[in-house]
Backbone as numpy.savetxt, mean C-alpha at the origin, in Angstrom:
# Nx Ny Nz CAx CAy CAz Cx Cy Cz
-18.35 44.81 -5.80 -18.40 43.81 -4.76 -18.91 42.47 -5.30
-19.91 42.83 -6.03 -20.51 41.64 -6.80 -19.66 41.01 -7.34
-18.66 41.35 -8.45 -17.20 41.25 -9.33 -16.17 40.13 -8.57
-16.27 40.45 -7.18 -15.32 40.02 -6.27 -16.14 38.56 -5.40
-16.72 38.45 -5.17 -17.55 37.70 -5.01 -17.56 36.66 -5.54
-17.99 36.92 -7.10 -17.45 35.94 -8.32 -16.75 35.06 -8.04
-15.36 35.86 -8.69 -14.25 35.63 -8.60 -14.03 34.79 -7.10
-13.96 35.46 -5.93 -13.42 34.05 -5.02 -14.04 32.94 -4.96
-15.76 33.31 -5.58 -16.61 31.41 -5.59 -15.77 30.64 -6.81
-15.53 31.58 -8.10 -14.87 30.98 -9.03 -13.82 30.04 -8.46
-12.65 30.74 -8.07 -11.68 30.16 -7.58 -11.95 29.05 -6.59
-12.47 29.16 -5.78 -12.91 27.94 -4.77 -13.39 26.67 -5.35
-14.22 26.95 -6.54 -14.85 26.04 -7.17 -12.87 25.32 -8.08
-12.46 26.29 -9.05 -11.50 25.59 -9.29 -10.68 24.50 -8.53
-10.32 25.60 -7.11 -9.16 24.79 -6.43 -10.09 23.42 -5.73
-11.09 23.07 -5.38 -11.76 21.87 -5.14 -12.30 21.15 -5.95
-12.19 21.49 -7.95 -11.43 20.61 -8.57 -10.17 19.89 -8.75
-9.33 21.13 -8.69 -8.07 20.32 -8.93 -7.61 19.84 -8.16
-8.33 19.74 -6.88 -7.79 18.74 -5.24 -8.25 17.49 -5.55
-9.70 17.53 -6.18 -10.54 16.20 -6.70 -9.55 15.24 -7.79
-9.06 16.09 -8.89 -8.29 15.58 -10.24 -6.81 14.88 -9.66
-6.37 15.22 -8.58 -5.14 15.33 -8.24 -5.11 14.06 -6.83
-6.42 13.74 -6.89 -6.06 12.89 -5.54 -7.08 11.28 -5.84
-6.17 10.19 -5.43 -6.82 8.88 -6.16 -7.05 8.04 -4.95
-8.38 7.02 -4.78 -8.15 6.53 -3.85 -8.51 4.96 -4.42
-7.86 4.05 -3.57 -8.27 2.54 -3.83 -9.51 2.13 -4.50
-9.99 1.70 -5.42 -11.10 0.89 -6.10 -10.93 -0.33 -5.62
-10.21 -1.22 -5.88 -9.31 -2.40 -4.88 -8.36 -2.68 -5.29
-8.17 -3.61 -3.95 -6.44 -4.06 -3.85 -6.19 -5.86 -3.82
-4.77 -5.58 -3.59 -5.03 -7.10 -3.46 -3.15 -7.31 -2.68
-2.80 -7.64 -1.64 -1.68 -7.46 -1.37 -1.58 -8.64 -1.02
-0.49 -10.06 -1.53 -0.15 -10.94 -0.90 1.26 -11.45 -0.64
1.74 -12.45 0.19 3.04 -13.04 0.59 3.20 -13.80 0.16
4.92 -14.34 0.07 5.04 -15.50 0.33 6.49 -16.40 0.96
6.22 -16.79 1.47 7.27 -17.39 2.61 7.99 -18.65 1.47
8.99 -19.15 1.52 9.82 -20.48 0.67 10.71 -20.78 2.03
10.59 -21.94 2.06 11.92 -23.12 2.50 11.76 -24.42 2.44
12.83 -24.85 2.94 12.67 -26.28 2.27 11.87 -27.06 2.95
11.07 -26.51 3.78 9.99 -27.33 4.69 9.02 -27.24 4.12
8.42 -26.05 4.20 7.23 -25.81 4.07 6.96 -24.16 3.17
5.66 -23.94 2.11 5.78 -22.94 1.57 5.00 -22.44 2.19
4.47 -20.88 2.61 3.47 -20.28 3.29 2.93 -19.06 2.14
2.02 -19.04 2.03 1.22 -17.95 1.02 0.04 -17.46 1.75
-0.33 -15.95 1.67 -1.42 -15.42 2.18 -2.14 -14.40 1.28
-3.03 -13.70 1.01 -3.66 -13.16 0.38 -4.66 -11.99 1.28
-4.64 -11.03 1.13 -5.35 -9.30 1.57 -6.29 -8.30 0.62
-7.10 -8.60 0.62 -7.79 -7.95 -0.35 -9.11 -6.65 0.08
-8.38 -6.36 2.03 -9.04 -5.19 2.75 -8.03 -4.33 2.38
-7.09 -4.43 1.92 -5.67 -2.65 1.81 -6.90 -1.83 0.86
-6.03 -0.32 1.76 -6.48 1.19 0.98 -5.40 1.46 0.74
-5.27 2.64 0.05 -4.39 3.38 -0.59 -4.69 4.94 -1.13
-3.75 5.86 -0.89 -4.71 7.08 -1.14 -3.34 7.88 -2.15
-3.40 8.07 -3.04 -2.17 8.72 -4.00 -2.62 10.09 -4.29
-1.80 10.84 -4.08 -2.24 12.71 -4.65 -0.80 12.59 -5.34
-1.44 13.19 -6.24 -0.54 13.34 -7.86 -0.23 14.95 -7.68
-0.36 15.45 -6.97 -0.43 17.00 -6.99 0.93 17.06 -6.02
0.72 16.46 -4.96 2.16 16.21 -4.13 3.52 15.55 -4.23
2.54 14.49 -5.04 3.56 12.95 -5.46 3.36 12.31 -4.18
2.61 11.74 -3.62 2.57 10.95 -2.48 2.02 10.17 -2.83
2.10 9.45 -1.56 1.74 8.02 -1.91 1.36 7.11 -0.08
0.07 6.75 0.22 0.24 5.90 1.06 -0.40 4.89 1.30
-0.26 3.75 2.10 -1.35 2.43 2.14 -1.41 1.99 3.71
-2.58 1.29 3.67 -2.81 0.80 5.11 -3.13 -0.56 4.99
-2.56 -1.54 5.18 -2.96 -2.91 4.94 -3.23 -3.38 6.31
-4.58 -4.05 6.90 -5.21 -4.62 7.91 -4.40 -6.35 7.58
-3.93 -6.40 8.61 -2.88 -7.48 9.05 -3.91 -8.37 8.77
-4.99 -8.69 9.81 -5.99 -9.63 9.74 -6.84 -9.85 9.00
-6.81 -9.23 8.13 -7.54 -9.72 6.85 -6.33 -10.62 5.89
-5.47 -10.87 5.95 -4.54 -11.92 5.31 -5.00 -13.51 5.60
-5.20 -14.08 4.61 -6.11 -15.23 4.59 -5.33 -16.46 4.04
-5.26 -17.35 4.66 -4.18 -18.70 4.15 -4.81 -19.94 4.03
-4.16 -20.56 3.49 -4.90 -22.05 3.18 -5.33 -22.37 4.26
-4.26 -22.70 5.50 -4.85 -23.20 6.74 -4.93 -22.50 7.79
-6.05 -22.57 8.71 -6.56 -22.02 9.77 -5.35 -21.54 10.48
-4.74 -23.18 10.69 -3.54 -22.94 11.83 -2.60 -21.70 11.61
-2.29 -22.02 10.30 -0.95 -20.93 9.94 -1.78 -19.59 9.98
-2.94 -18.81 9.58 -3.70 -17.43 10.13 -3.60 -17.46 11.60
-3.79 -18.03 12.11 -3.97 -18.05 13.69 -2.31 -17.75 14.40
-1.62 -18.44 13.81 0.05 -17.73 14.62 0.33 -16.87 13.82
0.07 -16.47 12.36 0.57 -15.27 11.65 -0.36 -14.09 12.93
-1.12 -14.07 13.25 -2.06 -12.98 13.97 -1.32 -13.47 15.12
-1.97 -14.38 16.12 -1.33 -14.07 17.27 0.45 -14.32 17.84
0.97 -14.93 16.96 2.53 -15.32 17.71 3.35 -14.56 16.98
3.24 -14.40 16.20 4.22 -13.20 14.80 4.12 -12.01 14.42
3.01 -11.51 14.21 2.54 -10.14 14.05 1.86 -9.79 14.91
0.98 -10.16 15.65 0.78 -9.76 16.86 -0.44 -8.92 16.76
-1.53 -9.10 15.23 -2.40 -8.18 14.81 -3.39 -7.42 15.90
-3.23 -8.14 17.14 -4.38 -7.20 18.16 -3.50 -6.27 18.71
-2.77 -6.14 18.75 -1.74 -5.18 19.31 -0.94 -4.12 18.09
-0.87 -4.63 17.16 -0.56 -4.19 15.85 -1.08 -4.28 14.97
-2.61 -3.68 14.42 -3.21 -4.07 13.71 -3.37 -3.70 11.93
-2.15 -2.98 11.77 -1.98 -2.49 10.39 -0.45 -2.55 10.10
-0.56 -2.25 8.94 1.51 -2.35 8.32 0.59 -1.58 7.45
2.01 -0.11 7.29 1.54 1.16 6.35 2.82 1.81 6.02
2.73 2.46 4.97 3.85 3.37 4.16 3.24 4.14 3.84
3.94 5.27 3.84 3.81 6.60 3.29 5.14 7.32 3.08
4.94 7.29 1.67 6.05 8.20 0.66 6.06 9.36 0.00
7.23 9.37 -0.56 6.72 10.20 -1.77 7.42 9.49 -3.14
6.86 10.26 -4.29 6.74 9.53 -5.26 7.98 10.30 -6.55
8.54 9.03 -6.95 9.96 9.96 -7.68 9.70 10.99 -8.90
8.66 10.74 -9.48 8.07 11.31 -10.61 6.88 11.72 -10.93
6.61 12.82 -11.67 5.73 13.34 -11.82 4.33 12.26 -12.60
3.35 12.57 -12.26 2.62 11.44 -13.16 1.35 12.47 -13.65
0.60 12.27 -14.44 -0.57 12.72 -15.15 -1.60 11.25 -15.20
-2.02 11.10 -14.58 -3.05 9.81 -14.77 -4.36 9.84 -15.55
-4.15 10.70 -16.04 -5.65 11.60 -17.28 -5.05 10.72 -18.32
-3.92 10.55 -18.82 -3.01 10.20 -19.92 -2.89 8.44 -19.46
-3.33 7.86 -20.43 -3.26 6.22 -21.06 -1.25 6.30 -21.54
-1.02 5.88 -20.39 0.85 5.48 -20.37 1.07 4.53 -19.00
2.34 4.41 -19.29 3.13 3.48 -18.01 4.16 4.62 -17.42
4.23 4.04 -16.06 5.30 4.81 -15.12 5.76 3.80 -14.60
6.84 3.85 -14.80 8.09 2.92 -13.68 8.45 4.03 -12.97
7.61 3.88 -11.60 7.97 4.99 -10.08 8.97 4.20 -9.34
9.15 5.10 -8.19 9.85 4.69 -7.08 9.29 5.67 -5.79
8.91 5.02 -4.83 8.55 5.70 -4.38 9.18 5.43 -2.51
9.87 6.40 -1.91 10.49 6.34 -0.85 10.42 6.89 0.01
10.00 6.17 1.29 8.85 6.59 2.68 9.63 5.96 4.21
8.03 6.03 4.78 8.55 5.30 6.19 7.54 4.19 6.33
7.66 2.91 6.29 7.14 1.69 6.47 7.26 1.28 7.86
5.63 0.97 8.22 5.53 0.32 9.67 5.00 -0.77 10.07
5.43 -2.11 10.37 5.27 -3.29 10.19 5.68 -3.67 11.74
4.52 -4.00 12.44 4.89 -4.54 14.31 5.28 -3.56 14.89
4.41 -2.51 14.61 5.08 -1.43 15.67 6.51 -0.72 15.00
6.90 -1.60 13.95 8.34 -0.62 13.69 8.45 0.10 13.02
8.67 1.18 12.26 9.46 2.08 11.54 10.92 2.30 11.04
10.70 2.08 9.71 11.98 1.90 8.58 11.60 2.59 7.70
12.92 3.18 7.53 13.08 3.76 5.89 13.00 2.96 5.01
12.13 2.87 3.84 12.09 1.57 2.36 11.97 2.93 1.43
12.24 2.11 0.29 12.15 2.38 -1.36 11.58 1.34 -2.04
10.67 1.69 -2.06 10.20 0.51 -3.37 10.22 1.03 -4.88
9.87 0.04 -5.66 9.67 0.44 -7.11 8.75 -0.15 -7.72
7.83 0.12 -8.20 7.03 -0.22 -9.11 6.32 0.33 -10.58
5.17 -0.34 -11.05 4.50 0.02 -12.17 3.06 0.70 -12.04
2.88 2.05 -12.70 1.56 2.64 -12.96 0.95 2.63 -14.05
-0.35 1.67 -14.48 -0.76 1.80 -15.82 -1.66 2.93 -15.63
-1.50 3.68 -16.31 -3.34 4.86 -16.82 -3.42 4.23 -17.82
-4.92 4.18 -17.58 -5.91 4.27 -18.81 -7.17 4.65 -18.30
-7.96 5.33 -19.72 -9.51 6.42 -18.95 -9.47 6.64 -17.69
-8.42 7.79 -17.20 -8.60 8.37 -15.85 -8.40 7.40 -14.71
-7.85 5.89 -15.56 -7.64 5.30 -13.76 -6.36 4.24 -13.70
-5.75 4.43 -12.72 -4.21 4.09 -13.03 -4.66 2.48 -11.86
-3.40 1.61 -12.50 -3.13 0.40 -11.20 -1.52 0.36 -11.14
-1.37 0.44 -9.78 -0.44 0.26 -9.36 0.19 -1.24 -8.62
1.24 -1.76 -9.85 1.63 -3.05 -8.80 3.34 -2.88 -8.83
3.56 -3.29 -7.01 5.10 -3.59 -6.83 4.99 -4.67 -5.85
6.64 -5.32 -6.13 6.49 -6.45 -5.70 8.31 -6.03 -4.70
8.34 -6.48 -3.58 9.38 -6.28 -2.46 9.76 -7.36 -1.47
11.05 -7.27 -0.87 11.21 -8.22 0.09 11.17 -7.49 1.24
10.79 -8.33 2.38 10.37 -7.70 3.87 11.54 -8.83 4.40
12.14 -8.21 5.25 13.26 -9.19 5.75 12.49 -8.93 7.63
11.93 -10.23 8.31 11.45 -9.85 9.36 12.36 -9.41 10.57
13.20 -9.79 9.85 14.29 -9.05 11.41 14.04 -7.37 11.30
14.25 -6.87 10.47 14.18 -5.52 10.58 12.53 -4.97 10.78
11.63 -5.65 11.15 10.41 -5.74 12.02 10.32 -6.09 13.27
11.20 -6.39 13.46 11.07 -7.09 14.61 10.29 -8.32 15.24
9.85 -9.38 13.96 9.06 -10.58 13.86 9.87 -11.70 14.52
9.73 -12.15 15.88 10.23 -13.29 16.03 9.87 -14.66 16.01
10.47 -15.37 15.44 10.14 -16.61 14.83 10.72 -18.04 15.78
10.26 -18.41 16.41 9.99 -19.66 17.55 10.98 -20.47 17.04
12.22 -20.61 17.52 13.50 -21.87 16.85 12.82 -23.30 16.80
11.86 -23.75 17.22 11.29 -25.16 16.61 10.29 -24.76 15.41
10.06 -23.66 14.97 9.39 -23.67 13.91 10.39 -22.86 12.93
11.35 -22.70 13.00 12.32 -21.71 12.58 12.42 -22.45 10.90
12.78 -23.27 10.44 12.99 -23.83 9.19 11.74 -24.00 7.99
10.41 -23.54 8.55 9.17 -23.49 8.34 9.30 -22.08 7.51
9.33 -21.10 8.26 9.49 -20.06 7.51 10.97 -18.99 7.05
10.60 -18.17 6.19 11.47 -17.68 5.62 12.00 -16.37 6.41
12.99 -15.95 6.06 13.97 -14.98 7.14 13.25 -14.10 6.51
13.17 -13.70 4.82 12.66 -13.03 4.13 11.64 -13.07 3.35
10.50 -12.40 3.39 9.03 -12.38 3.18 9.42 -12.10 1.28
8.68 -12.49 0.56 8.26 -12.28 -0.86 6.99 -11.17 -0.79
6.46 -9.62 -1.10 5.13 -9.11 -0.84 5.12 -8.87 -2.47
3.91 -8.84 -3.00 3.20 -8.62 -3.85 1.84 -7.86 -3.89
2.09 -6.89 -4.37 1.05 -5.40 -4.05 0.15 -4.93 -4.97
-1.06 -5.00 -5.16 -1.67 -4.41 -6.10 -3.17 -3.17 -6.06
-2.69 -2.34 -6.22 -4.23 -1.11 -5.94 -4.64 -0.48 -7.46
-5.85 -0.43 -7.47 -6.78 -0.21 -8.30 -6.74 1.49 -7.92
-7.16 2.85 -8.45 -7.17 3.89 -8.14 -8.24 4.29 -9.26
-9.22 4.86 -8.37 -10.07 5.73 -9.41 -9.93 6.68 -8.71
-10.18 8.29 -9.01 -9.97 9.69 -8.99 -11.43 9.47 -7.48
-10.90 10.47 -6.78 -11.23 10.86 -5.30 -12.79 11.68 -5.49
-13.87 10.94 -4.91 -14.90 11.75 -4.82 -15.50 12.35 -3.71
-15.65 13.54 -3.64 -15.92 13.75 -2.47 -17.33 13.91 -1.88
-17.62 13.16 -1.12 -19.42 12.96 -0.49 -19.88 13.96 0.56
């Protein structure tokens, strides 16, 4: 009985390592935009996103807080939140995928992933694929991809007197830090 005993603390102890080894969460991030036209350029910057990756599944997901996106001017934060995204009513844009390839993040290499989910931006839900880059090194990988958000397929509507101001299609630029998952 004693023998057995062991053995299932053994095992328990393993498998809540390799849940620990196998699952990464944000150290930080940094996710920003950027809008082009011939009016006016718009750039914002996010540096509240999480991100939680298990390498054991291949998943992959993020939660970026709308309102933490920060712009040169007051004005332009203030209609990105209330007239466009609508952050009190919608207060996150998130994906969750899965991930095309196997990765080992113990191992100092690069991964060109792809990783293909359901993205929710204003309440909506779309199928995306993105692609990006994973560096490891000593046990801790960064992940950056860079994508276009086309706001129609969000459902972002954009005010026809300010219409030439911004872009039909968003520029995003994504970056998460991942150190290995501790559990408290």
């Amino acid at each position: 009985m004693k023998l057995v005993s062991t053995i299932i603390l053994g095992l328990t102890m393993l498998a809540g390592q390799s849940f620990a080894q196998s699952i990464y969460t944000t150290d930080s991030s940094l996710v920003s935009f950027f809008s082009a036209t011939p009016v006016e350029n718009i750039e914002a910057f996010n540096t509240a996103s999480t991100s939680l990756l298990n390498v054991a599944k291949k998943e992959i997901v993020f939660r970026v807080p709308i309102s933490a996106f920060k712009f040169e001017k007051p004005l332009m934060q203030e209609h990105f939140n209330e007239n466009y995204l609508e952050s009190d009513k919608y207060p996150y844009a998130t994906f969750k995928g899965k991930l095309s390839d196997t990765l080992d993040l113990t191992k100092d290499t690069i991964y060109n992933v792809t990783a293909t989910g359901m993205m929710n931006i204003h309440g909506q839900d779309r199928a995306e694929s993105f692609s990006g880059m994973i560096v490891c090194k000593k046990g801790r990988a960064k992940l950056m991809c860079d994508f276009a958000i086309a706001l129609r397929n969000y459902n972002i509507k954009v005010p026809k007197v300010v219409f030439a101001n911004i872009a039909e299609v968003i520029e995003v630029k994504t970056y998460f830090e991942f150190k290995p998952y501790e559990k408290k």
